[in-house]
C-alpha angles and dihedrals in degrees: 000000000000129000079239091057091039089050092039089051094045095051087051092064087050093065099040080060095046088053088045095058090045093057086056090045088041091058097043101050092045095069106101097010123138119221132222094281092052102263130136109240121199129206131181117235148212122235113277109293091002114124125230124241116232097010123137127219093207087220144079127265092291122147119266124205092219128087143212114242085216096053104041089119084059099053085056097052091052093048102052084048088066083229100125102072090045113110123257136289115216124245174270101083138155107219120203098202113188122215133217097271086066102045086061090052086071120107109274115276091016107107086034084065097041088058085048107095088241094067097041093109091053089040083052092053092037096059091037090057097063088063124099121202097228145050099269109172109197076251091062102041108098133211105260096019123155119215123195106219109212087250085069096251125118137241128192130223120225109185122170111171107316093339112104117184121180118211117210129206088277100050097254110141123214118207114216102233095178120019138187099034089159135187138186092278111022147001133259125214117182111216132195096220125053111236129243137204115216118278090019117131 
């Protein structure tokens, strides 16, 4: 696969991640507010920079200013990649976005290399493996199931009950925290592990 393919896939999770921390922003400014007739509407929230399972943008995969609190790690990453100002992918696309809770999992010094210049092309390959080509709701993820990353590696899908865990190439599992953050074209599922393609390291 091509740099261009790599760059194209990564920015799509950038702006999976960009749609997930609108619909946080979206719910907690729409308690108290009154619409368009007048009437106070109420809406139950989530805590402060925490996402909200099974809410819709209402919008395509466009950039938001704002930010989750939880994937702040994330928006740098994608930022030193020079990835957020490309143009768009199209989609559909499932998009696995690590938190920071994941990031500082990593080996000591790790994520640290892959901001330097020098690791941009691994940081590049290493976003674009944790998206999916296709719509996949935590419904429809199956145990057992096998997903081709657009880097052409696989991740398998562990589900008992609600609990979905996602396994990487080096037998690492992810476990999703908040599922179903969808937009107009694709899903996005936080996870508490960063994933990793076989041989990376």
């Amino acid at each position: 696969m091509t740099k261009k393919t790599y760059l194209g896939w990564a920015l799509a999770l950038s702006l999976f991640v960009g749609s997930t921390a609108l619909v946080s922003a979206q719910t907690q400014n729409a308690v108290g507010r009154a619409d368009s007739s007048g009437t106070m509407t109420t809406t139950s929230t989530t805590a402060e920079g925490t996402l909200k399972a099974g809410g819709s943008t209402g919008r395509d995969l466009t950039i938001s200013a704002a930010k989750s609190a939880d994937h702040t790690v994330l928006f740098r990453a994608l930022r030193i990649s020079g990835l957020t100002e490309q143009a768009s992918g199209k989609g559909p696309y499932t998009v696995f976005a690590p938190t920071n809770e994941a990031f500082s999992k990593l080996p000591e010094g790790a994520l640290d290399a892959l901001l330097k210049p020098a690791g941009k092309q691994k940081l590049v390959k290493l976003l674009a493996y944790h998206v999916v080509k296709g719509k996949f709701s935590a419904e429809q993820l199956q145990d057992g199931q096998k997903l081709k990353t657009v880097t052409g590696g696989t991740l398998t899908v562990s589900k008992q009950g609600d609990a979905i865990t996602i396994t990487d190439g080096q037998g690492s599992v992810a476990t999703i925290n908040q599922a179903d953050i969808e937009a107009t074209n694709g899903m996005i599922h936080s996870v508490d592990t960063v994933l990793m393609p076989t041989g990376a390291k």
